[in-house]
N, C-alpha and C positions, 0 to 999 in steps of 0.2 A: 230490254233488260240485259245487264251483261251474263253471259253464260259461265260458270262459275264448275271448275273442278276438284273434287274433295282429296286430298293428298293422304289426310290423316285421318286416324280413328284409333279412339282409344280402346281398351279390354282390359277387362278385369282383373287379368296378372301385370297388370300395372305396366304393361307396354304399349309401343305406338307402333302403326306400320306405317313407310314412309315409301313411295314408291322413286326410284335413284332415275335421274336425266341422267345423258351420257350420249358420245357422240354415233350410236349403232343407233338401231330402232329396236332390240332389245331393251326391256322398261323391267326391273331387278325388284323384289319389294322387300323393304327393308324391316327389321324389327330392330328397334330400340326402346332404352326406357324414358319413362317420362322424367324421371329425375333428370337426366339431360339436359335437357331445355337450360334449366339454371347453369348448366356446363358452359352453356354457350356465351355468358353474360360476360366473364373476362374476354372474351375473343372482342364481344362487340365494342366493350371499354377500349379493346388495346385497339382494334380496328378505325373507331370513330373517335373515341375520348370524350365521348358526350353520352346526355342521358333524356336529351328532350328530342326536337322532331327531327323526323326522317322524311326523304322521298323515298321510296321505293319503287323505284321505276320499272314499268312492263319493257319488254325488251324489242320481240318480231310484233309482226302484225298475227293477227285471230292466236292468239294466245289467251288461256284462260286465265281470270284474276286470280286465281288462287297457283296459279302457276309462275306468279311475279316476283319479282325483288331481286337483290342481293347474286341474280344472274345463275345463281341454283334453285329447279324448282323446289323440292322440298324443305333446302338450307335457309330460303326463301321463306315461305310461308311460318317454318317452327321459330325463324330468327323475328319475325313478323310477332309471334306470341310472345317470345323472349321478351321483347320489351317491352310489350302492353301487360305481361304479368310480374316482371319482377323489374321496372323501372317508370318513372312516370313521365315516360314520353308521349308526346303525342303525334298518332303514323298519320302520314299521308301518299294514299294509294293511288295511284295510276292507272286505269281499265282502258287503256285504248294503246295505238300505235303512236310509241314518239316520233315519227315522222307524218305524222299527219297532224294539223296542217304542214308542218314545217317541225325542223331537227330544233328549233326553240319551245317547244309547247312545253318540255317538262323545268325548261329554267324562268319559261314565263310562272310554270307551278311555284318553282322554289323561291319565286321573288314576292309571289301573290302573298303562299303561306310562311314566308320568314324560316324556311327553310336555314336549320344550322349542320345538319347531316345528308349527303346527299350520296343514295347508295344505286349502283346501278352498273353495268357492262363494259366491258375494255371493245366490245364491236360500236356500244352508242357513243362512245367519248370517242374513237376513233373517226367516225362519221363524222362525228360535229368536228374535227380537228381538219378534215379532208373537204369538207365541203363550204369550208370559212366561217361558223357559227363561231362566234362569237359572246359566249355566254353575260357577259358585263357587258356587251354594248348597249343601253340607253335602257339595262336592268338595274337594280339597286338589289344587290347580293351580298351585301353587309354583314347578314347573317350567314352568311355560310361559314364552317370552322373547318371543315374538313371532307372529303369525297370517298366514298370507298368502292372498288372495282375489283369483279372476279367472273369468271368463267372464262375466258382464256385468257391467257399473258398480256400484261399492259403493252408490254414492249417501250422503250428509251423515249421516243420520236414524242409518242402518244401521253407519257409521263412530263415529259418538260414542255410539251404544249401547255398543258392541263395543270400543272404551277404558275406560269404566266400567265393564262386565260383566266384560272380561275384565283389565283392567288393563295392557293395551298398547296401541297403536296398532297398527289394522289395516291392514298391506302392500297395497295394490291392485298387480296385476301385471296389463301388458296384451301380447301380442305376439299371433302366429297361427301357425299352423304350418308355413309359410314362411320365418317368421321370429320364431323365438319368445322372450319374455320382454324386449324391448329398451325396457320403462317400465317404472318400478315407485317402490313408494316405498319408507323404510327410518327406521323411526319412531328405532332406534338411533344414527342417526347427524341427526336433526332433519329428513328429508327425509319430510314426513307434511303431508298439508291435509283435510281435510274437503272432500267432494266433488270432487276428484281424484286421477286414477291414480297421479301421482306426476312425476319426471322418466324422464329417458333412463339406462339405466343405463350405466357408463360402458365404452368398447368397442363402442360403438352411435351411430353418427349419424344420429338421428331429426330430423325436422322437421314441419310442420305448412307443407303444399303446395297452390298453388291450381291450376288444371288446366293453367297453362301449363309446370307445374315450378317457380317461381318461389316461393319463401318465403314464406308470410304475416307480415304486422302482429299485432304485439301485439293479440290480440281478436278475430281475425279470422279466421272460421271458414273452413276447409278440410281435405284430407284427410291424416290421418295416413302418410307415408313413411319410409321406411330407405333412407341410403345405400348402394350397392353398393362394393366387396365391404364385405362383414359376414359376422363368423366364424359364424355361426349361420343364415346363409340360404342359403333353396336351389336348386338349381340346376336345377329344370325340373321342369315338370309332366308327368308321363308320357307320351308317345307325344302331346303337345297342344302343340306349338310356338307356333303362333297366340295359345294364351294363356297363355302362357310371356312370348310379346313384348308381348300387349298388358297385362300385369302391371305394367309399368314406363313410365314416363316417364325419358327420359334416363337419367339412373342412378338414379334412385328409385324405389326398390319400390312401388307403391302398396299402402293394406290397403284400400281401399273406408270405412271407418269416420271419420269427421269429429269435428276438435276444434278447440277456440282454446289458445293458452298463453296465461296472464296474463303480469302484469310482472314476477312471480319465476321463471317456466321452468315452472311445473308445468300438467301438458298435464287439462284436461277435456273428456272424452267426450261428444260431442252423438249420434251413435249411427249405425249404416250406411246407408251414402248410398241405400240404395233404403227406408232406414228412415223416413231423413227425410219430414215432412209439409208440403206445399207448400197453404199457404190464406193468400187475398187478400192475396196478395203476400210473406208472410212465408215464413221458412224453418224449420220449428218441428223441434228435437230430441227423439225422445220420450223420453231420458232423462232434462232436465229436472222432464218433467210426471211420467213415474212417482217420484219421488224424492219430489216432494211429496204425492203421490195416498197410497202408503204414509206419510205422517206422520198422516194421518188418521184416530183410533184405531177406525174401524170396517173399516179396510182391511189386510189381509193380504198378499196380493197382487196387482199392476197392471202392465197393459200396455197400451202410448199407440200407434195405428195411425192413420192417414189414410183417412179415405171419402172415396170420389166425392162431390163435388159440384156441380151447374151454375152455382152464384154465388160461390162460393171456389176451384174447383177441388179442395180436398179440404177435409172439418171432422176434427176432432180426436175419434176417439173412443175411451173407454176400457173394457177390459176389466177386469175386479175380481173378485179370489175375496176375500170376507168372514171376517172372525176368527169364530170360534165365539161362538154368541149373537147377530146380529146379520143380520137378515133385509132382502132388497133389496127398495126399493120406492120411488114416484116421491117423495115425501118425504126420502126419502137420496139419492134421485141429486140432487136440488135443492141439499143440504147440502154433498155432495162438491163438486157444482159453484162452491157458493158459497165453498168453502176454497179451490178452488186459485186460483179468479179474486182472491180478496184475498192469495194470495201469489206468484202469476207477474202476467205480463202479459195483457191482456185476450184476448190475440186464442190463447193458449196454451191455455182450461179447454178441456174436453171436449164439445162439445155434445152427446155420446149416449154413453151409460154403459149397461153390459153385465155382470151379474153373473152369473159363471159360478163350476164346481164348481173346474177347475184350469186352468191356463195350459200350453197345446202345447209342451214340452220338447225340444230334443236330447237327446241321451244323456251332453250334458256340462254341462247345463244352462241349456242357451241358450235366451232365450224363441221359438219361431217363428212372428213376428211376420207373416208370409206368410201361415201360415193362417189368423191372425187376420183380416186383409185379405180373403180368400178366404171368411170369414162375412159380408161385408157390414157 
């Protein structure tokens, strides 16, 4: 019988508690209301543009089913109600590892059940992008209209595979569970870029803030907020006042997560402010660097941390799980190095490169880039 996790519960003052994924092992419990849920119905119209069936795809292995979908456990499970209460789709759930038997099992789903929304992970579309799946090969996906992906950064690479492969433009959706789904893109109606999450969906007053509250410039990195009220945020963190209050600036939510808006509105993700890598003066994103790290066809998987250091303050170094057939050694970290430095900036490659078997996971998919740190 699959083992099943309870996320949610109602009470009598008409709230839910939600308990927040996140890349620590700190686990937050959230309070919001139940009105909410209906909050969430624009995000998922702008997100999909549909109203009938979903995959909802589980993501790691021994993951609970109630911990599935949409790549945020709780945004997951409430986005899960969303549409079995206030639309007439019809879901279809996922309770096991998509890689077992193989990175096809969940497009064998989506072909079986006529799948027209298909919602799941920027690590499993990654995977299948790196490991040669092929989701149309000798499938009949006719029914698919649209893909939606979140829990970390699509990144470029992984975006224009997954319009070719799959023949749509891949949705990025970014929110948390405080506040969830209030960016996204929406390839149906032209709101899609390659290496961005998208815009604000509309019902949502996002902005891109510098620590004084104050708007950023076109370009101009700072941290992702929501104005207050927003029909979808919430309203305290359990029994933790203190950081309830220091959540917000003025009336903006903070999410801790940094980005710039170009000059068309569309927000890109430079990644969590304790993510960020601080050496010889710059302020390095490690989503940048992994976006290009995976273009590399000997790379599979990658994740960009900061090391100590005493003449930078940190160097950049990366973690890398290898595509089958390809064995690490100081010859290829030479090579990797050499790619990214001819396609980022100089001071962005990696000066120490680390091939491991797999990358530290949440259970929604999130790299935990802490432990990484935590190897040296």
């Amino acid at each position: 019988m699959a083992n099943f996790l309870i996320i949610a519960s109602y009470s009598p003052d008409g709230a839910k508690g939600l308990l927040k994924s996140g890349g620590t092992a700190r686990v937050d419990a959230v309070k919001k209301t139940i009105e909410g849920i209906g909050g969430k119905l624009q995000s998922f119209h702008f997100a999909f543009g549909s109203e009938d069936a979903y995959v909802i795809a589980e993501l790691p292995d021994n993951v609970a089913a109630a911990a599935i979908g949409l790549a945020v456990a709780s945004t997951g499970l409430t986005s899960v109600k969303t549409v079995v209460l206030l639309t007439p789709a019809e879901i279809v759930l996922y309770d096991g590892s998509p890689g077992h038997p193989d990175l096809g099992v969940l497009w064998d789903l989506a072909e079986r059940t006529r799948t027209t929304c298909f919602g799941t992970s920027a690590a499993f579309l990654a995977s299948c992008m790196k490991e040669g799946v092929e989701p149309g090969n000798g499938r009949d996906l006719g029914a698919l209209r649209s893909v939606g992906s979140g829990g970390e950064a699509l990144g470029a690479e992984t975006y224009e595979w997954g319009r070719s492969a799959l023949g749509v433009a891949i949705n990025e959706f970014y929110g948390q569970t405080e506040c969830n789904l209030v960016l996204s893109g929406c390839g149906a109606i032209g709101v899609t870029r390659p290496g961005a999450i998208g815009k604000p969906v509309p019902g949502h007053e996002v902005a891109v803030i510098r620590d004084d509250g104050e708007r950023c410039e076109v370009g101009e990195q700072g941290q992702i907020a929501i104005l207050r009220p927003d029909p979808v945020m919430f309203l305290e963190y359990w029994d933790r006042p203190d950081a309830t209050r220091d959540k917000f600036i003025g009336d903006w939510m903070t999410t801790g997560d940094e980005a710039i808006v170009d000059e068309d509105g569309y927000y890109h993700f430079v990644g969590r402010e304790d993510d960020v890598i601080t050496s010889a003066g710059y302020r390095i994103g490690p989503t940048e660097i992994e976006d290009c790290l995976i273009r590399h066809p000997a790379v599979a998987l990658a994740a960009a941390v900061g090391k100590p250091d005493p003449l930078r303050t940190e160097i950049v170094k990366a973690f890398i799980v290898l595509k089958q057939g390809h064995t690490g050694n100081e010859s290829l970290v030479r090579e990797i190095q050499d790619f990214v430095k001819t396609r980022l900036a100089a001071h962005e490659y990696p000066r120490e490169v680390a091939f491991v078997d797999a990358l530290p996971m949440t259970a929604t998919g999130k790299v935990i880039r802490k432990a990484l740190r935590e190897r040296g």
